[in-house]
Backbone as numpy.savetxt, mean C-alpha at the origin, in Angstrom:
# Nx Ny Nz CAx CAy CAz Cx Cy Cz
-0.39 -5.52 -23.10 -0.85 -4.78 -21.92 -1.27 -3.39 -22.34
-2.30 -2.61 -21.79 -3.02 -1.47 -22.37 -2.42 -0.35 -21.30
-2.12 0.51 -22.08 -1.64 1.68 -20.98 -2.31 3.18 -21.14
-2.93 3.28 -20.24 -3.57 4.80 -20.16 -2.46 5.69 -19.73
-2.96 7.35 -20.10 -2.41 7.63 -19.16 -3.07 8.39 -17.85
-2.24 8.35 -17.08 -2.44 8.33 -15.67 -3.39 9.44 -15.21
-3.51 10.44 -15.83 -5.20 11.51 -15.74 -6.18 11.03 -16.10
-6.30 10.03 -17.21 -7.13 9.86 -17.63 -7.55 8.10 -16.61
-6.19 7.57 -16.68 -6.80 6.39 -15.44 -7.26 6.64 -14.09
-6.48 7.43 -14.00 -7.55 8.04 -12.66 -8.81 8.97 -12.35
-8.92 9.36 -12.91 -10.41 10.04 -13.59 -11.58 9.00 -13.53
-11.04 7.59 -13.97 -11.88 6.86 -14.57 -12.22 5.87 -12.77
-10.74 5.60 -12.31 -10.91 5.24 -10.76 -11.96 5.68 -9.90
-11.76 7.13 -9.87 -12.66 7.84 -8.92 -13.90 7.67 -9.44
-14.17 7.48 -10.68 -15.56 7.72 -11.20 -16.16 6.34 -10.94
-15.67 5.26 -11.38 -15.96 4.00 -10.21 -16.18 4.00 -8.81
-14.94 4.93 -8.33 -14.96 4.90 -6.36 -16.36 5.56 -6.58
-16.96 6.79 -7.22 -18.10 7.47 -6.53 -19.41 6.70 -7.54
-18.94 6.01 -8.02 -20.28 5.08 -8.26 -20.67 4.14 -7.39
-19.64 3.06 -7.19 -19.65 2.35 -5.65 -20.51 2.91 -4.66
-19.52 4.16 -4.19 -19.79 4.77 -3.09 -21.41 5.28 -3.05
-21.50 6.00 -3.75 -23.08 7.01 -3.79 -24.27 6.28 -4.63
-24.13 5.36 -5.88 -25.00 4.99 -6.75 -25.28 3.91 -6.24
-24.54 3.00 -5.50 -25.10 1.50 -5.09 -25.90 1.99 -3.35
-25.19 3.09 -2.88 -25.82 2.65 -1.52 -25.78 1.85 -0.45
-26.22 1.91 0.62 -26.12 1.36 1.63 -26.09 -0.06 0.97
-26.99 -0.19 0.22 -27.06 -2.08 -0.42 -25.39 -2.45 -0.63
-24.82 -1.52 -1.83 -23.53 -1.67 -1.80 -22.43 -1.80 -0.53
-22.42 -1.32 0.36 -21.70 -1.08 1.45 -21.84 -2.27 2.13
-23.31 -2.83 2.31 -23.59 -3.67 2.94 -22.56 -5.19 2.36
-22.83 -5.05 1.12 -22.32 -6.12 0.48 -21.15 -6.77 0.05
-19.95 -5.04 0.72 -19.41 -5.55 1.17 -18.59 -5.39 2.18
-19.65 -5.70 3.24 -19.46 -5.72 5.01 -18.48 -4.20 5.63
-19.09 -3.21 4.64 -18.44 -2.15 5.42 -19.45 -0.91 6.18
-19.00 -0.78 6.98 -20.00 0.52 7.60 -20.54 1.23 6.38
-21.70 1.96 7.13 -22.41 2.87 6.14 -21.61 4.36 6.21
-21.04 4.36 7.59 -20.76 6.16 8.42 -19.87 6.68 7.18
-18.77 5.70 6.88 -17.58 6.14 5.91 -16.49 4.52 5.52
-15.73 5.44 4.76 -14.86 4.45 4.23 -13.73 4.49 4.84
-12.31 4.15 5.47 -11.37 4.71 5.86 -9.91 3.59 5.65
-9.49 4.37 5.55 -7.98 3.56 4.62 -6.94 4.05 5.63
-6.23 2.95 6.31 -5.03 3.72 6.25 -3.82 3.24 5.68
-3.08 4.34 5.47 -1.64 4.39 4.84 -0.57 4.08 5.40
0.76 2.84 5.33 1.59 3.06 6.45 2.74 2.92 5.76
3.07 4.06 5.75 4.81 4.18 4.99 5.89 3.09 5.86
6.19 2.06 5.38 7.06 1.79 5.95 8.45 2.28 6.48
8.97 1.79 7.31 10.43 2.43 7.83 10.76 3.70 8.45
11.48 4.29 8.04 11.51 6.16 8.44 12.38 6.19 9.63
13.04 7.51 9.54 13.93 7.87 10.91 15.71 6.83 10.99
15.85 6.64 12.04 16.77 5.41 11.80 16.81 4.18 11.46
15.61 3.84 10.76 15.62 2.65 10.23 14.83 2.89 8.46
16.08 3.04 7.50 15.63 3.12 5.86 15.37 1.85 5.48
15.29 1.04 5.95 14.90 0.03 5.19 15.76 -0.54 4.14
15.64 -1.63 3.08 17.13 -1.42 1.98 16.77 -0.30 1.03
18.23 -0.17 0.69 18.66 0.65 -0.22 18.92 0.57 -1.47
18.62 1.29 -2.41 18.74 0.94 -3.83 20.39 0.11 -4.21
20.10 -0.60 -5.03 21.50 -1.20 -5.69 22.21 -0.50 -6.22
21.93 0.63 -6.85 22.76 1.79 -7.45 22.76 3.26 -7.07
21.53 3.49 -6.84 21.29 4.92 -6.60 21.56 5.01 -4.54
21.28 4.20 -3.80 21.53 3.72 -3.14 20.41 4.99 -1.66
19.43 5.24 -2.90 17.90 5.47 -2.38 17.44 4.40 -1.15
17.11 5.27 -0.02 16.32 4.75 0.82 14.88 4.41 0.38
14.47 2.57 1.36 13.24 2.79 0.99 12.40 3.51 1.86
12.67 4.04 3.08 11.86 4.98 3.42 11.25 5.87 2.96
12.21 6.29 1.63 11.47 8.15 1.20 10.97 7.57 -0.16
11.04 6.51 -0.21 10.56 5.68 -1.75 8.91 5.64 -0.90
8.98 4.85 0.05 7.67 4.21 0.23 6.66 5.73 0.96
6.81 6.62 1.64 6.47 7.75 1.78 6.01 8.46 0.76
6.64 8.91 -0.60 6.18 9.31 -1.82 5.40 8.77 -2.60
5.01 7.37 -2.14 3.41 6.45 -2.59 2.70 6.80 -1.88
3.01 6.60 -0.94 1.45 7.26 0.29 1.43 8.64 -0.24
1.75 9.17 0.01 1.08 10.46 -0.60 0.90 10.75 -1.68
0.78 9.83 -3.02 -0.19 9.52 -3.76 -1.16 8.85 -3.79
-1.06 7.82 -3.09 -2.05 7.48 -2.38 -3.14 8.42 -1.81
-2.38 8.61 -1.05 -3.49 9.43 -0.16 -4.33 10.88 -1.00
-3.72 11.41 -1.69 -4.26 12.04 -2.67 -5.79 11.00 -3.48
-5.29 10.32 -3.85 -6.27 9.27 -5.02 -7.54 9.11 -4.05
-7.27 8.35 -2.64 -8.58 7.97 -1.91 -9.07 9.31 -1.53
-8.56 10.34 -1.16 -8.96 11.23 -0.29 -9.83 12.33 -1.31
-9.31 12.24 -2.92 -10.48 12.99 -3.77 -11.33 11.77 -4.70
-11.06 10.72 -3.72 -12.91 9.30 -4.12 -13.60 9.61 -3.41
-13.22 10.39 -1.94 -14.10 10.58 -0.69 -13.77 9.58 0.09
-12.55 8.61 0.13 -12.26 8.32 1.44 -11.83 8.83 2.55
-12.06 8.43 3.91 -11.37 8.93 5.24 -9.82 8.54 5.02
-8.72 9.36 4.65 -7.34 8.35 5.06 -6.97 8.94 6.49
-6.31 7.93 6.87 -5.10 8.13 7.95 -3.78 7.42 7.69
-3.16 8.44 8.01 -1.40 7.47 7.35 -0.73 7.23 9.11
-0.14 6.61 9.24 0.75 6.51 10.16 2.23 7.22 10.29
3.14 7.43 9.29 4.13 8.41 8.69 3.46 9.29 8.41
4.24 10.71 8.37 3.57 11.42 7.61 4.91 12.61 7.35
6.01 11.73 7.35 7.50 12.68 7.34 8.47 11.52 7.43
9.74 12.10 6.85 11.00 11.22 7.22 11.31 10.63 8.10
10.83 11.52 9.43 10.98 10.58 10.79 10.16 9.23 11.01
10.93 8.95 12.28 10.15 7.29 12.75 9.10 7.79 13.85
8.12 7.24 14.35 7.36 7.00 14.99 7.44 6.27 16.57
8.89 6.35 16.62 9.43 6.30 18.04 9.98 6.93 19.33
9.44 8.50 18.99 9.84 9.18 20.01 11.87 9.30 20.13
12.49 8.88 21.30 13.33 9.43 21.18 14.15 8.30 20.72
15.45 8.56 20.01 16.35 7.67 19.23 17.34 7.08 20.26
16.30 5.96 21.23 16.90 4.90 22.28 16.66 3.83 22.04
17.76 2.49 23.05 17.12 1.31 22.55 15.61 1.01 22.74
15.54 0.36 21.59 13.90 0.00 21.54 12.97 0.93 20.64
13.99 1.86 19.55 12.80 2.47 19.11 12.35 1.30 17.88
12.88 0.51 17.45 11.90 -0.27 16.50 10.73 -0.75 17.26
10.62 -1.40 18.15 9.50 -1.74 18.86 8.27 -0.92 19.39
9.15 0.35 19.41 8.40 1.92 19.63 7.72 1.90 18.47
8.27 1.95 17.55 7.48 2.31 16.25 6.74 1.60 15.99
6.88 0.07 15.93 5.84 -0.62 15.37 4.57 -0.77 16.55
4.41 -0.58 17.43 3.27 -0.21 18.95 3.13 0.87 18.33
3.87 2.13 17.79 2.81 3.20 17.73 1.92 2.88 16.11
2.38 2.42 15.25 1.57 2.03 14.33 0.44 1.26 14.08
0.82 0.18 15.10 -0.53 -0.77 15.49 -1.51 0.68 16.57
-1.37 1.32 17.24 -2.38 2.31 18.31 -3.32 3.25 17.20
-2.34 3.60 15.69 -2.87 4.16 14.97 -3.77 3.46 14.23
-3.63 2.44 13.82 -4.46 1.56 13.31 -5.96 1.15 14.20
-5.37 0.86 15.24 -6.76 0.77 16.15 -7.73 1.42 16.55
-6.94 2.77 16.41 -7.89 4.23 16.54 -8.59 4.61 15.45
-8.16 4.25 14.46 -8.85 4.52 12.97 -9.90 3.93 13.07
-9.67 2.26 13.11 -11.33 1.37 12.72 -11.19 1.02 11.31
-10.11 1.27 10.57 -9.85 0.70 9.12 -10.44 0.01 8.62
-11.48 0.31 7.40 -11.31 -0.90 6.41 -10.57 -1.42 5.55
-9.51 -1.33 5.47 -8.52 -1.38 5.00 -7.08 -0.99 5.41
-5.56 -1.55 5.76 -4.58 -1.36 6.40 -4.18 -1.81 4.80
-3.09 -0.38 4.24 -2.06 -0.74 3.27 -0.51 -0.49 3.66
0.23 -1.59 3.75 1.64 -1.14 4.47 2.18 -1.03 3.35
2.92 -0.04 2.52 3.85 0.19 1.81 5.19 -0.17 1.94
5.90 -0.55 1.18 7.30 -1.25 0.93 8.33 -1.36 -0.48
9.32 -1.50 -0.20 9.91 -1.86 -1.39 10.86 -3.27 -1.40
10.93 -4.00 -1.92 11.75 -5.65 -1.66 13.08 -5.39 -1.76
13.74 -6.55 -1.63 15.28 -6.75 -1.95 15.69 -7.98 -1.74
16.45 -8.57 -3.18 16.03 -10.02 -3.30 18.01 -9.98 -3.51
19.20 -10.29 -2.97 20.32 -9.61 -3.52 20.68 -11.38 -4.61
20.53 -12.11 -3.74 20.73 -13.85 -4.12 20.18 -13.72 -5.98
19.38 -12.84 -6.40 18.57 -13.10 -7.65 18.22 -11.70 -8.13
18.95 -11.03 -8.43 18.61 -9.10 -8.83 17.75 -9.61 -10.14
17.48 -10.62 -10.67 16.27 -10.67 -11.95 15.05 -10.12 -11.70
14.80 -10.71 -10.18 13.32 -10.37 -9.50 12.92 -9.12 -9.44
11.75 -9.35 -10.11 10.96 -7.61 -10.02 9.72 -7.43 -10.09
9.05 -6.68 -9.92 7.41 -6.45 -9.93 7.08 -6.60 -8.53
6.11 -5.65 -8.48 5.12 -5.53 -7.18 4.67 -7.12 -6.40
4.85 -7.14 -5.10 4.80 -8.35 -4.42 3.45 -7.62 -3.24
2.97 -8.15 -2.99 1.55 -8.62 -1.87 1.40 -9.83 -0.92
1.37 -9.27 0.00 1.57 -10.36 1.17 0.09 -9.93 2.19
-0.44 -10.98 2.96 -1.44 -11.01 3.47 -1.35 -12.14 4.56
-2.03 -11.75 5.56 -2.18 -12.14 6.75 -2.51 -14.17 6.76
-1.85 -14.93 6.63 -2.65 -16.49 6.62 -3.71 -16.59 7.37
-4.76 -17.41 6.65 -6.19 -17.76 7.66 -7.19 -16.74 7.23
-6.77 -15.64 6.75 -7.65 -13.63 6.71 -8.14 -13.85 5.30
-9.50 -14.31 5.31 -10.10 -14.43 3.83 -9.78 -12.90 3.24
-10.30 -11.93 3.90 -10.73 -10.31 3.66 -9.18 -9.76 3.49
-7.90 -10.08 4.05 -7.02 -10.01 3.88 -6.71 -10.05 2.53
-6.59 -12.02 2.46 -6.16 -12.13 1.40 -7.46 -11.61 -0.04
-8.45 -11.51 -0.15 -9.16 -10.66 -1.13 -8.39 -9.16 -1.26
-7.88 -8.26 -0.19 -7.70 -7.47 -0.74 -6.57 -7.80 -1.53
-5.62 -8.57 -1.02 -3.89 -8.49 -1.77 -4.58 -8.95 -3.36
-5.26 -9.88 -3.34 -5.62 -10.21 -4.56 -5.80 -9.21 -5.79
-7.09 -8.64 -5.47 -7.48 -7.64 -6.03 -6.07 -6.03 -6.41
-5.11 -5.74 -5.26 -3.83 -5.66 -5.18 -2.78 -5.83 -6.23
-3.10 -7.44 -6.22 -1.56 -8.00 -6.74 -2.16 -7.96 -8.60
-3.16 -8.04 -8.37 -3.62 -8.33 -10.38 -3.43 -6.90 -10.73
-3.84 -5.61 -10.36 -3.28 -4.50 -10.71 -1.93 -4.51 -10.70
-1.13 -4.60 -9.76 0.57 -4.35 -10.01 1.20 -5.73 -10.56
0.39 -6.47 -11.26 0.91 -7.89 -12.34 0.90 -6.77 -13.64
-0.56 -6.26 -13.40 -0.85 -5.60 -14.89 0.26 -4.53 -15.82
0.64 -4.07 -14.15 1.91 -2.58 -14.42 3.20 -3.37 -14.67
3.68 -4.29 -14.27 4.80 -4.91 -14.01 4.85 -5.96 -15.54
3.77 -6.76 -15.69 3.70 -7.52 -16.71 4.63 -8.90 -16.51
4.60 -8.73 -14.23 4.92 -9.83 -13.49 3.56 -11.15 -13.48
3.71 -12.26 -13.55 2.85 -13.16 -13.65 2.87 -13.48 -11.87
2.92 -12.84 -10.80 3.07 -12.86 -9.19 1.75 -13.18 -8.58
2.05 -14.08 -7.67 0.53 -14.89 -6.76 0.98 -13.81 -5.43
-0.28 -13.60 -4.89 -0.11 -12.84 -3.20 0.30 -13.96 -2.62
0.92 -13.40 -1.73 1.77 -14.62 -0.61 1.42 -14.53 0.95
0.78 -15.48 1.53 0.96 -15.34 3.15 2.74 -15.04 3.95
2.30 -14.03 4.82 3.29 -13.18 5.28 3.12 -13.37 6.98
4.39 -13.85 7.69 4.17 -13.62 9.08 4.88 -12.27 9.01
4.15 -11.11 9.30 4.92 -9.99 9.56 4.00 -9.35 10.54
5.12 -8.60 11.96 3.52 -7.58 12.71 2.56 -6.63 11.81
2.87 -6.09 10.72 2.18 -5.43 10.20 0.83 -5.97 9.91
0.93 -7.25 9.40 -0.36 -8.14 9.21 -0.90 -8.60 10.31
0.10 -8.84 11.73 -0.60 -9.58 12.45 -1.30 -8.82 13.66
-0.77 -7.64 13.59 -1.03 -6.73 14.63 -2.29 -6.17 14.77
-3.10 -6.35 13.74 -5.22 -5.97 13.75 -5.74 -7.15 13.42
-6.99 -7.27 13.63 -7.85 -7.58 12.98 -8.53 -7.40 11.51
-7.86 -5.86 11.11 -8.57 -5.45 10.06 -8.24 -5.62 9.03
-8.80 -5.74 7.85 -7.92 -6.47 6.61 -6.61 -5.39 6.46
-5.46 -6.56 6.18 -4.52 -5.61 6.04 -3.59 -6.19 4.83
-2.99 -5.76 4.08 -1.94 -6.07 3.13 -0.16 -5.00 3.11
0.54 -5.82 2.97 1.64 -5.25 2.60 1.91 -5.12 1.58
2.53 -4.04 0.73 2.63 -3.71 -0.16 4.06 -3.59 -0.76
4.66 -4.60 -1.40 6.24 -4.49 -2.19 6.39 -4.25 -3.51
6.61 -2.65 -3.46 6.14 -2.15 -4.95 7.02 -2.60 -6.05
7.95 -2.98 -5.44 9.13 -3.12 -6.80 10.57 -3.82 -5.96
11.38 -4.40 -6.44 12.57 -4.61 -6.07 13.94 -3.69 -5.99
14.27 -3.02 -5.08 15.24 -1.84 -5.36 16.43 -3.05 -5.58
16.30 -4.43 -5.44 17.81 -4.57 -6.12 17.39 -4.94 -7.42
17.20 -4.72 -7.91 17.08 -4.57 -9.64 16.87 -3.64 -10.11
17.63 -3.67 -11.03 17.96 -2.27 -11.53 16.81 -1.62 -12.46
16.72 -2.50 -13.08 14.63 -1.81 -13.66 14.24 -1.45 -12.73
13.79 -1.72 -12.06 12.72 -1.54 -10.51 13.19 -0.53 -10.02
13.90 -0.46 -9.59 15.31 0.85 -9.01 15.07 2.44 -9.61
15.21 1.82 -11.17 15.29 3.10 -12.24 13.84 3.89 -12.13
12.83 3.00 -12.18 11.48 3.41 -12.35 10.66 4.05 -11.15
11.37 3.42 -10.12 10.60 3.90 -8.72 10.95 5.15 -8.61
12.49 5.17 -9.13 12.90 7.03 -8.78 12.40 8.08 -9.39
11.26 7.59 -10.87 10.35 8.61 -11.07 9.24 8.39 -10.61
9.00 10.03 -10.36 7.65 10.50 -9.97 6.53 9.62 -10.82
6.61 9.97 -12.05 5.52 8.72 -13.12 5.32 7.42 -12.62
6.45 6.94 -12.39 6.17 5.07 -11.71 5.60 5.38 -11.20
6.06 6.24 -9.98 5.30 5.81 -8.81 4.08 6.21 -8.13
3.42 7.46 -9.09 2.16 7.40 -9.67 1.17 6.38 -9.70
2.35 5.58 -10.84 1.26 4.56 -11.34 1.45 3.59 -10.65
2.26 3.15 -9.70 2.50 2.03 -8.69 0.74 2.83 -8.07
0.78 3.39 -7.56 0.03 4.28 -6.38 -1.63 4.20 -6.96
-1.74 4.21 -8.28 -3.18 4.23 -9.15 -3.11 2.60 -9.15
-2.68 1.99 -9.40 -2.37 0.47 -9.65 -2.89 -0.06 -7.51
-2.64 0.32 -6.79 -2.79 0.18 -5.74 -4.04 0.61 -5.17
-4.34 1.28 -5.34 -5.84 2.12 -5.47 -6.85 1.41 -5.99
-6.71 1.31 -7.15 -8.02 0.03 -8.12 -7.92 -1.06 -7.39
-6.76 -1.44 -7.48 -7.05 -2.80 -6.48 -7.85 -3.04 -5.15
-7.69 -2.02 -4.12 -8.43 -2.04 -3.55 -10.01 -1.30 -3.39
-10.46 -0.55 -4.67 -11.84 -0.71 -5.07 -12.06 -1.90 -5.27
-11.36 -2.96 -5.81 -11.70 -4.12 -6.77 -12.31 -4.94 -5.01
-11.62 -4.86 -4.01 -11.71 -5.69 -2.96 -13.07 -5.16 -2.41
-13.56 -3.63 -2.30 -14.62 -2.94 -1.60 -15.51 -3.23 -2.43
-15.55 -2.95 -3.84 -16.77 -3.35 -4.59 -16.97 -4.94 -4.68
């Protein structure tokens, strides 16, 4: 497996995103079925507020502030290719107003309203797994909407970048989850790593992984737009 490093792989990303973007043209855009106006991504940190999501096996790290610190590498990466982002998180808190019954349901209605208001070409839900039956399991997982050709193209394009980082041999998987089912617009979930394994665990808690989880996530979905 070939490893850059991460200035220099991303350097090389963007210089693809603005070839795509500006050198192919409307022909390009057209081809593949996206508006001409702009590009627009959004970001959706999973979890946040009273609901962390699981917790590391050792360090016993939320995945809330795990999956938050990708998006905003993320959102950095698209936003100097010249994409539009919109994140749905954009802090520790949840997206449910006040902490009564029903804020999970709160949250996930306000995430789908954000999504709809955007016009996305692209929906990336960020995540981290937890497998406790089998702590071997590790590497980035991709899940996609069943039936969603454009779906599943993006996880694809997705999942072969974070095979590449992981040096996991992992197929994208159809997912009943609201996150997928809640648009129309291509959407993928994103399970960067397994916090019950302890590799996975160790690596996410640096800034570097999760970098390169975040550049690894990025190409992939050029790979789906181009």
């Amino acid at each position: 497996m070939l490893v850059f490093k991460r200035s220099a792989a991303a350097a090389l990303a963007v210089a693809l995103a603005a070839i795509f973007l500006f050198s192919f043209g409307l022909a390009g855009i057209a081809a593949a079925s996206v508006p001409a106006e702009a590009f627009t991504v959004v970001l959706d940190a999973g979890h946040g507020g009273l609901d962390p999501g699981v917790v590391g096996g050792t360090s016993k790290v939320k995945e809330s502030e795990i999956n938050l610190k990708i998006v905003r590498e993320l959102e950095k990466l698209f936003a100097d290719a010249g994409f539009r982002v919109v994140l749905t998180r954009k802090n520790e808190g949840g997206l449910y107003g006040l902490p009564t019954s029903g804020y999970k349901r709160r949250d996930m209605q306000k995430r789908r309203e954000i999504i709809e208001e955007a016009r996305p070409n692209a929906v990336i839900s960020v995540h981290q797994n937890n497998f406790l039956s089998d702590r071997s399991r590790r590497g980035g997982q991709v899940f996609f909407k069943p039936n969603d050709a454009s779906g599943e193209a993006l996880a694809a394009g997705i999942q072969a970048r974070l095979n590449g980082l992981s040096g996991q041999e992992l197929s994208p998987l159809r997912g009943d989850y609201f996150m997928l089912n809640c648009t129309e617009y291509p959407s993928v979930i994103v399970e960067c790593g397994f916090l019950s394994n302890a590799e996975d665990e160790k690596l996410l808690l640096t800034e570097e992984y999760r970098k390169e989880v975040a550049l690894a996530v990025f190409q992939g979905v050029l790979a789906f737009f181009a």
